[in-house]
DSSP file (Angstrom, degrees, kcal/mol; ACC not computed):
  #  RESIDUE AA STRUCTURE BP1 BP2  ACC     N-H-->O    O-->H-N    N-H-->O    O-->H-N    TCO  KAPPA ALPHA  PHI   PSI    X-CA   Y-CA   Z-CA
    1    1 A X              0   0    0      0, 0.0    41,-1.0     0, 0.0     2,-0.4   0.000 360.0 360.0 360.0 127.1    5.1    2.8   -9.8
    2    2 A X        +     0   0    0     39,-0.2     2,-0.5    49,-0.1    51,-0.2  -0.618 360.0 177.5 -92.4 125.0    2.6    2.7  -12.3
    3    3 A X        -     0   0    0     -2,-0.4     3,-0.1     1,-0.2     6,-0.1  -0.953  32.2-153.8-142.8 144.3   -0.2    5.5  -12.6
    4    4 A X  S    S+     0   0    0     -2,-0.5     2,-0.7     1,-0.2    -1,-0.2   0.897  90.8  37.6 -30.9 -69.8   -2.8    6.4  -14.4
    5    5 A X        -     0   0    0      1,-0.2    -1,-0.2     2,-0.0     4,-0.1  -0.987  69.2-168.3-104.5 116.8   -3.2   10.1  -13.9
    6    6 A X  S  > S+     0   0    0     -2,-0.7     4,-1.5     2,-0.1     5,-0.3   0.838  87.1  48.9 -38.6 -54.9    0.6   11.7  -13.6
    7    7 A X  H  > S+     0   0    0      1,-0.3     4,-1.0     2,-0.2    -1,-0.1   0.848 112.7  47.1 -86.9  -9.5   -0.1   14.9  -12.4
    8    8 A X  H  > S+     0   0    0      1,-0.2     4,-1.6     2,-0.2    -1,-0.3   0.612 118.3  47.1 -82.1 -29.2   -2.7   13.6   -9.2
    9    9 A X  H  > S+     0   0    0      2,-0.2     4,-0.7    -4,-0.1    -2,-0.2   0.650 106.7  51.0 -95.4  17.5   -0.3   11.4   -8.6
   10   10 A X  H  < S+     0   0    0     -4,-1.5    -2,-0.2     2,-0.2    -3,-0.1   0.874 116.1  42.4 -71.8 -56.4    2.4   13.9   -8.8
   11   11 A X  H >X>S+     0   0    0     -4,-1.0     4,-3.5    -5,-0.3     3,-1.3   0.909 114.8  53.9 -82.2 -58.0    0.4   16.4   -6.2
   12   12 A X  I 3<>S+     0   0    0     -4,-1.6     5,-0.8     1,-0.3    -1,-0.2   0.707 110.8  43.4 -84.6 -16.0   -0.4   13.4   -4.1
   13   13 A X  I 3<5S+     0   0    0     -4,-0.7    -1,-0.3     3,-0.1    -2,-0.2   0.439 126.8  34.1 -70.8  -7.9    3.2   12.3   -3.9
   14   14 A X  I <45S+     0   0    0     -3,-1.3    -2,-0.2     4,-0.1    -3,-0.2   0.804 127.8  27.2 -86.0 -55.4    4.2   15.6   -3.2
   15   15 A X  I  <5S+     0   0    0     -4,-3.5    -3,-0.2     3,-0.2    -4,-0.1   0.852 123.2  38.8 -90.9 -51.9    1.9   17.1   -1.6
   16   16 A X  I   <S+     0   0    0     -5,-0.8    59,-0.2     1,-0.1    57,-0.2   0.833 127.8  33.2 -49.8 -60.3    0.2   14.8    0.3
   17   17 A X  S   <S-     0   0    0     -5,-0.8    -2,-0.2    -6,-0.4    -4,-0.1   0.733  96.7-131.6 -82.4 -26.6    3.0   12.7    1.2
   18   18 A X        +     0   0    0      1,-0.2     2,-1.3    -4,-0.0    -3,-0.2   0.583  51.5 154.3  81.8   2.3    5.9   15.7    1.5
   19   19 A X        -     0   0    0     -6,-0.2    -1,-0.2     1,-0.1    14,-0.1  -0.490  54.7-108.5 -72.4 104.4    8.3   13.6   -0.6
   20   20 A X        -     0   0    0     -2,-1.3    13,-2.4    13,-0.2     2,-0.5   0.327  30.0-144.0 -32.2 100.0   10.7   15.7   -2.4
   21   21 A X  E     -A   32   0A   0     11,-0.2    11,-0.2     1,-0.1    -1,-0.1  -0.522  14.0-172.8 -73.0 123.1    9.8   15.8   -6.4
   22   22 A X  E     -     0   0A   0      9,-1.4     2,-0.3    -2,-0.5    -1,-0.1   0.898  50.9 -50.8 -70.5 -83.0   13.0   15.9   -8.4
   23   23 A X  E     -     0   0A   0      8,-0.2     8,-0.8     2,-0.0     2,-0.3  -0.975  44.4-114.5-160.7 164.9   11.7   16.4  -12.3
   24   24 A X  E     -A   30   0A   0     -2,-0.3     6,-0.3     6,-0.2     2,-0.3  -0.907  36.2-170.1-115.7 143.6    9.3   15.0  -15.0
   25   25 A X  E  >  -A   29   0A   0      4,-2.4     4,-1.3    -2,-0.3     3,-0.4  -0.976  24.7 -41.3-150.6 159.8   10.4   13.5  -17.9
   26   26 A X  T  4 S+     0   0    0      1,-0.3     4,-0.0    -2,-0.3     0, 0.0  -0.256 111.4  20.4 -62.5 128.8    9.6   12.2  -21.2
   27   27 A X  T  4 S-     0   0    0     -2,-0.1    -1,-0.3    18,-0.0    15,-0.0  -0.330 125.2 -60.9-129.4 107.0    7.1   10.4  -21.6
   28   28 A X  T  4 S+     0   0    0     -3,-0.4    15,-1.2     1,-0.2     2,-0.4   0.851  91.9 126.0  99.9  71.8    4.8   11.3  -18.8
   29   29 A X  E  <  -A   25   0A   0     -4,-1.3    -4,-2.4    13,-0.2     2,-0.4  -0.884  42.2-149.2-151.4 144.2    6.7   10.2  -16.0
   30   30 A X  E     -A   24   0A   0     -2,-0.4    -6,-0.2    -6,-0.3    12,-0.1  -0.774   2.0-158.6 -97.6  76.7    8.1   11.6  -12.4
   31   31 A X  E     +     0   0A   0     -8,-0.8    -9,-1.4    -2,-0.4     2,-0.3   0.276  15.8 176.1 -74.6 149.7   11.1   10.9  -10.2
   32   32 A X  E     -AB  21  39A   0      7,-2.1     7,-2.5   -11,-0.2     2,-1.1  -0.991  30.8-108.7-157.6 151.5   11.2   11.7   -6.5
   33   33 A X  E     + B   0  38A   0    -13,-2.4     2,-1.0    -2,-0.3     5,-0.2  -0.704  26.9 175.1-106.2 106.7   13.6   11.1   -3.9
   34   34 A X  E >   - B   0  37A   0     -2,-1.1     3,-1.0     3,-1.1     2,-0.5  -0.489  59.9-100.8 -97.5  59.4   13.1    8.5   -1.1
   35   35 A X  T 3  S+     0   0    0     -2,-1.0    -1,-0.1     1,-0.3     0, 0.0  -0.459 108.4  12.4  73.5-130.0   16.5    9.0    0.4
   36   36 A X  T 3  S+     0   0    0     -2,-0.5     2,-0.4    -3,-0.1    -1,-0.3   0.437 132.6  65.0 -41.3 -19.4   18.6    6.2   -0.8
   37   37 A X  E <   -B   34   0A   0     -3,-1.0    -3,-1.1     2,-0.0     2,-0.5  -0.826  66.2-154.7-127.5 154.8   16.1    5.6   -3.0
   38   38 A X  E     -B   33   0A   0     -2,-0.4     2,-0.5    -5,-0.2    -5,-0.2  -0.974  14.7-154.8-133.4 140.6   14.4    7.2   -5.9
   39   39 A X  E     -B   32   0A   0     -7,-2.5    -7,-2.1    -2,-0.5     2,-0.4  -0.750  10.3-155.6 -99.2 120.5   10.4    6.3   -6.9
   40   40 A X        -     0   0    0     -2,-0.5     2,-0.2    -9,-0.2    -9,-0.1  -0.994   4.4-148.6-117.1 143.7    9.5    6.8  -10.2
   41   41 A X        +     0   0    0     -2,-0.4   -39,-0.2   -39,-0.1   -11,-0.2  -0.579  25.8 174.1-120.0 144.2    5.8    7.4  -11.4
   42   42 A X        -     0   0    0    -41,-1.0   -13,-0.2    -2,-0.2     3,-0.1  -0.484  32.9-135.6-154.6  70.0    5.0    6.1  -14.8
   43   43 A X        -     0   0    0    -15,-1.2     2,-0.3   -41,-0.1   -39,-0.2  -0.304  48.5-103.8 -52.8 157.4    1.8    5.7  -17.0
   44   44 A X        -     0   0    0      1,-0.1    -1,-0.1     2,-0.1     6,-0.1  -0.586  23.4-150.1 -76.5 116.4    2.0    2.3  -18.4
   45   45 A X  S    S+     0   0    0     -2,-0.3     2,-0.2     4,-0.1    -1,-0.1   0.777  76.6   8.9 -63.8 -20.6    3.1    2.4  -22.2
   46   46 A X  S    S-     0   0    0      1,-0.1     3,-0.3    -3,-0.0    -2,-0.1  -0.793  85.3 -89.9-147.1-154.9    1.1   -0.8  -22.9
   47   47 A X  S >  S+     0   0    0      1,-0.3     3,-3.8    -2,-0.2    -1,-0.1   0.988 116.7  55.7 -82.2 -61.9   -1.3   -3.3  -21.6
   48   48 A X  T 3  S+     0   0    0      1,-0.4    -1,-0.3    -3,-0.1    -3,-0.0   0.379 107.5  42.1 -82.2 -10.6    1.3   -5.4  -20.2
   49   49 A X  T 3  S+     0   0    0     -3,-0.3     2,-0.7     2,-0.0    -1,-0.4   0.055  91.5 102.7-108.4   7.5    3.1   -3.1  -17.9
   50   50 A X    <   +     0   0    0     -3,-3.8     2,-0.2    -6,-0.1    -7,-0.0  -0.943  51.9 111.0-104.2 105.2   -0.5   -1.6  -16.7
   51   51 A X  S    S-     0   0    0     -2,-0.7     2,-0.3     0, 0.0   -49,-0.1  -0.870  79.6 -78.4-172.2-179.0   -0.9   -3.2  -13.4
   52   52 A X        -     0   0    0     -2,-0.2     2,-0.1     1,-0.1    51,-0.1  -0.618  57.1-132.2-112.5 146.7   -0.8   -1.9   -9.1
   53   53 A X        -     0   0    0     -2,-0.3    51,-0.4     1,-0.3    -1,-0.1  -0.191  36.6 -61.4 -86.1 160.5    3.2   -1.5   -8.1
   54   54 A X        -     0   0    0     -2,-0.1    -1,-0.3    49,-0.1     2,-0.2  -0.223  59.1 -99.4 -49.9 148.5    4.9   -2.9   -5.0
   55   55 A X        -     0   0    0     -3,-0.1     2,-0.6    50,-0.1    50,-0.2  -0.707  39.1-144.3 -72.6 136.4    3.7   -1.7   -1.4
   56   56 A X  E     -c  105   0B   0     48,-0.6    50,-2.3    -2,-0.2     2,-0.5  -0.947   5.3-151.6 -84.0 118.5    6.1    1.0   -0.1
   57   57 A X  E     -c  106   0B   0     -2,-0.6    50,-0.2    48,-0.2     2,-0.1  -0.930   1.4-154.6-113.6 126.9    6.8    1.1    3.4
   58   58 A X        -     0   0    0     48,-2.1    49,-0.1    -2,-0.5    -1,-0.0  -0.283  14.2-143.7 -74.5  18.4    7.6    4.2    4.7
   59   59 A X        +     0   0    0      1,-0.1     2,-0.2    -2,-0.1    50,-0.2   0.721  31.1 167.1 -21.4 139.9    9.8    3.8    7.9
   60   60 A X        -     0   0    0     48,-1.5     3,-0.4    47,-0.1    50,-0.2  -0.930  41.3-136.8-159.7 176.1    9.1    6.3   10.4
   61   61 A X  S    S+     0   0    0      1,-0.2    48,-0.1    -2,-0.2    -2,-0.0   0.497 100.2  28.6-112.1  22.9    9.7    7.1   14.0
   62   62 A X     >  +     0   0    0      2,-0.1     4,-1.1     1,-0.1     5,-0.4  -0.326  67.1 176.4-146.6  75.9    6.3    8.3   15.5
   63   63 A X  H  > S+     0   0    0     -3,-0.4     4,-2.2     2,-0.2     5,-0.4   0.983  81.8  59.6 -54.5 -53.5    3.5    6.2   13.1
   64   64 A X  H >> S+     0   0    0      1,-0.2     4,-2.4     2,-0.1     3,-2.0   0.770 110.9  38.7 -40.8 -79.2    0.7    7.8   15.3
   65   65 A X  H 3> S+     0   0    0      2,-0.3     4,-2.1     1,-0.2     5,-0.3   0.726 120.5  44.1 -24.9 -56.4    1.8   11.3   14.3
   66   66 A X  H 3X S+     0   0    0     -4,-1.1     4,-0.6     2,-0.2    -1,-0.2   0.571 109.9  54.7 -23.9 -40.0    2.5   10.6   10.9
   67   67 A X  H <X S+     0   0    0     -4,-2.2     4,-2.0    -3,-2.0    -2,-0.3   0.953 110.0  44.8 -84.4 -62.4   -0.3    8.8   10.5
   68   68 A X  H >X S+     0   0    0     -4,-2.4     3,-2.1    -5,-0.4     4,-1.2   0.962 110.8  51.9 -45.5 -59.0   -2.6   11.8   11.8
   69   69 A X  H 3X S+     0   0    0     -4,-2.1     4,-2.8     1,-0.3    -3,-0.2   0.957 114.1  53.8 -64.8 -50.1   -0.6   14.8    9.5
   70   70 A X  H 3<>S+     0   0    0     -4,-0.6     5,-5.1    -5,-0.3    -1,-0.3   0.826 111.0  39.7 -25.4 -43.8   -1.4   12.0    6.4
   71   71 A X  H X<5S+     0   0    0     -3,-2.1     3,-3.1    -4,-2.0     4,-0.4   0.984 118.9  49.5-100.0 -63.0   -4.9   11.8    7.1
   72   72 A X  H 3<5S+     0   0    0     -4,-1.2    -2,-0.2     1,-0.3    -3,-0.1   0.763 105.4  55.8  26.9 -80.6   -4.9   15.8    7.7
   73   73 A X  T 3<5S-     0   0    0     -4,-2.8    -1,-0.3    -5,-0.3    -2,-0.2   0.618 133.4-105.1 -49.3 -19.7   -3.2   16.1    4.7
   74   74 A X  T < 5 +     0   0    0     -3,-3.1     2,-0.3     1,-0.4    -3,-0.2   0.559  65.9 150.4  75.3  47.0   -6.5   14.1    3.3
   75   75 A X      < -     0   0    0     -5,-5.1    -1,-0.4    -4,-0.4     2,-0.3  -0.764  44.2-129.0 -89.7 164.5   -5.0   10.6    2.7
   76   76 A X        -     0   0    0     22,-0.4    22,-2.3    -2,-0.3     2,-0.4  -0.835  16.3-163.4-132.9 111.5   -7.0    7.6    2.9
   77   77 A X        -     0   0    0     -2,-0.3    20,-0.2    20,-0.2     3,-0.1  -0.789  11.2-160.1-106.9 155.0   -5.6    4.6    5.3
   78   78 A X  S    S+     0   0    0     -2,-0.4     2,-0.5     1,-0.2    -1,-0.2   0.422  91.4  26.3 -93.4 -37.5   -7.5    1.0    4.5
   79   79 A X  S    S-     0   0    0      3,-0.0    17,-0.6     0, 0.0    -1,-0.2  -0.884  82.1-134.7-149.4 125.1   -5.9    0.3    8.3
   80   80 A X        -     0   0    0     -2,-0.5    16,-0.2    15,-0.2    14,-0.1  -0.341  59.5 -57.6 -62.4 158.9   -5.1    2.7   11.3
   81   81 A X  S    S+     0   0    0     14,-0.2     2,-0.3   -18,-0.1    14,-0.2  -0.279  74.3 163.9 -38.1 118.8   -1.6    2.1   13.1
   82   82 A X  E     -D   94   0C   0     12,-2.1    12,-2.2    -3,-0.1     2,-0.1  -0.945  47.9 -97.9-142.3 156.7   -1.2   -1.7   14.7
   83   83 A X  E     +D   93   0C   0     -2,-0.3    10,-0.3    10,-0.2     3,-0.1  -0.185  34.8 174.7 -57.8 109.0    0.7   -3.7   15.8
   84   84 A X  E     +     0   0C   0      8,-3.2     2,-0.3     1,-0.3    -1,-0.1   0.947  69.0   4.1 -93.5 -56.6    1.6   -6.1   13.1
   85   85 A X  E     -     0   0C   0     -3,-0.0     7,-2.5     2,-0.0     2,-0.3  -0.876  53.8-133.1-142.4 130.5    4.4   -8.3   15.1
   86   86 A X  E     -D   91   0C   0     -2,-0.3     5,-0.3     5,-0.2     3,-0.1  -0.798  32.9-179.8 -85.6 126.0    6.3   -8.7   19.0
   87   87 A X        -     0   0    0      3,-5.7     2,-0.9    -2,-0.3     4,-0.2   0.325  46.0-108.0-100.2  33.4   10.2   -8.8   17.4
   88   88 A X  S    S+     0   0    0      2,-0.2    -1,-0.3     1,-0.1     3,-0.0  -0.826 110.7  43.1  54.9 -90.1   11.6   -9.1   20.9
   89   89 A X  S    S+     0   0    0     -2,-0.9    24,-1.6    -3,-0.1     2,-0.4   0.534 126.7   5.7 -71.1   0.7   12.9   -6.1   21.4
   90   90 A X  S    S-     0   0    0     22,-0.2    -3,-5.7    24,-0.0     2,-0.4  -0.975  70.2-111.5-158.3 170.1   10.3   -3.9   20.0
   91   91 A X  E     -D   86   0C   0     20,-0.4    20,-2.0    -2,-0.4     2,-0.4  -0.858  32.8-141.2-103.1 119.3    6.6   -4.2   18.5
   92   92 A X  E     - E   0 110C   0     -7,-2.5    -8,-3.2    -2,-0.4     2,-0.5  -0.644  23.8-170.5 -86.5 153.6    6.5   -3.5   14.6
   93   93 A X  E     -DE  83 109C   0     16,-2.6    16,-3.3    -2,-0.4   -10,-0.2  -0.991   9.8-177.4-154.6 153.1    3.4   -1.5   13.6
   94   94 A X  E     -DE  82 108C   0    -12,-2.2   -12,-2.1    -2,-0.5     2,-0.3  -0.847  16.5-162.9-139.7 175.8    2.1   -0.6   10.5
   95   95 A X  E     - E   0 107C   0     12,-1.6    12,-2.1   -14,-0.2   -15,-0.2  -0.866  22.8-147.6-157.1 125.4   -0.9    1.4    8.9
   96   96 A X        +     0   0    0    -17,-0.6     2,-0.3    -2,-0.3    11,-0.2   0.241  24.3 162.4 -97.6-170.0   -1.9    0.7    5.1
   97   97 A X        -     0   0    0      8,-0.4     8,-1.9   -20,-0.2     2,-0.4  -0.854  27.4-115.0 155.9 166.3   -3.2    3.3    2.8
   98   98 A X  B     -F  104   0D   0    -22,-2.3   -22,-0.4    -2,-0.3     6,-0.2  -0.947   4.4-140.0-138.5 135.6   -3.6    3.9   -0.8
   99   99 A X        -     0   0    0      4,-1.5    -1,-0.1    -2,-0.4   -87,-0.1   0.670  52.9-110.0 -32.4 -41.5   -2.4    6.3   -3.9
  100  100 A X  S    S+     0   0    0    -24,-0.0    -1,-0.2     3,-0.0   -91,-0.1   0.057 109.0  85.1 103.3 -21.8   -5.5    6.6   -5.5
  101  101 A X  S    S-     0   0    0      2,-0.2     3,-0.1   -92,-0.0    -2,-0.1  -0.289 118.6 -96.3-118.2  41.3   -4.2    4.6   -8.2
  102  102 A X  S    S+     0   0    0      1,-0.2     2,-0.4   -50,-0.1   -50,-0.1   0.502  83.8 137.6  58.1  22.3   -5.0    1.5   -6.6
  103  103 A X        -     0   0    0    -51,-0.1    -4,-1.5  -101,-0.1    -1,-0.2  -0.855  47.8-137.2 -28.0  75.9   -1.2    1.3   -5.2
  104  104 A X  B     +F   98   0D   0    -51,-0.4   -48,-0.6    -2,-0.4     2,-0.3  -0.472  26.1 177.6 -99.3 160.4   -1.0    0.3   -2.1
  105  105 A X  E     -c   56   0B   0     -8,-1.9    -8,-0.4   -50,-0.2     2,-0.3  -0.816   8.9-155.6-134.3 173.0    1.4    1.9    0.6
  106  106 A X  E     -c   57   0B   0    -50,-2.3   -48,-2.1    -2,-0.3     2,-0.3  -0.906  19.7-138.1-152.6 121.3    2.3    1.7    4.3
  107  107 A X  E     -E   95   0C   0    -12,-2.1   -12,-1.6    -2,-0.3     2,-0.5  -0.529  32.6-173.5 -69.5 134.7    3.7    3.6    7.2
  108  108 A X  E     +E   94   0C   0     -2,-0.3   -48,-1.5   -14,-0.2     2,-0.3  -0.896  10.7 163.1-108.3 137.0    6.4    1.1    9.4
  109  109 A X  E     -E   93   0C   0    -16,-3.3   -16,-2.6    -2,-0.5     2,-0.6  -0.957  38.9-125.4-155.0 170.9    8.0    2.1   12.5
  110  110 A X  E     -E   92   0C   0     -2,-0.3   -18,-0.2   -50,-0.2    -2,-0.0  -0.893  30.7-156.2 -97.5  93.9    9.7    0.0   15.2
  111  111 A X        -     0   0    0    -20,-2.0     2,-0.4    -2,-0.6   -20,-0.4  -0.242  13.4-124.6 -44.5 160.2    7.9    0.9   18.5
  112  112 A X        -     0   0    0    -22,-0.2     2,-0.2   -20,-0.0   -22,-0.2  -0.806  25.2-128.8-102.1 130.5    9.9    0.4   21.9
  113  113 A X              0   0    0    -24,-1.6   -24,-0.0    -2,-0.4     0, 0.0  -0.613 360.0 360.0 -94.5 178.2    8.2   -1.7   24.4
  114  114 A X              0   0    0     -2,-0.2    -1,-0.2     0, 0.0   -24,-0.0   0.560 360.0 360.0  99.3 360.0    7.8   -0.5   27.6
């Protein structure tokens, strides 16, 4: 994920978000662990690599709650939890938000209907 400022987006992937930071390495970037997955934070080394990352969607299994301790925490959603989709057996919802480094991200969960 490409950023600007490393160490505000360090604190705001850390801190903000609770994702577990692994380590920083040379030069000027930050690994963190999304499970299965691991996110790395990057200032661009040139022009051509300087551009907004893929959205991350965050899976989780109570977006309202999540969504509150986020904005708590003092992140900034572009769209409260809604209802993006009926799958049949459940309603997806999502809620948008952004890094600060123009990045955009999203809480998912599968709601139960009923």
């Amino acid at each position: 994920m490409p950023v600007q400022e490393l160490e505000q987006s360090v604190a705001f992937y850390r801190d903000q978000l609770g994702i577990p930071f692994l380590f920083e390495a040379p030069p000027r970037m930050a690994f963190f662990d999304l499970g299965d997955v691991r996110l790395m934070l990057g200032e661009p080394e040139s022009a051509e690599h300087d551009h907004t990352g893929s959205i991350l969607y965050f899976t989780v299994s109570d977006i309202v709650k999540a969504h509150s301790t986020l904005v708590e925490r003092g992140v900034h959603f572009v769209a409260d939890p809604h209802r993006i989709a009926d799958m049949g057996e459940y309603e997806l919802w999502m809620a948008f938000f952004e890094d600060g480094e123009g990045n955009n991200l999203a809480l998912m969960a599968e709601v139960t209907k009923g």
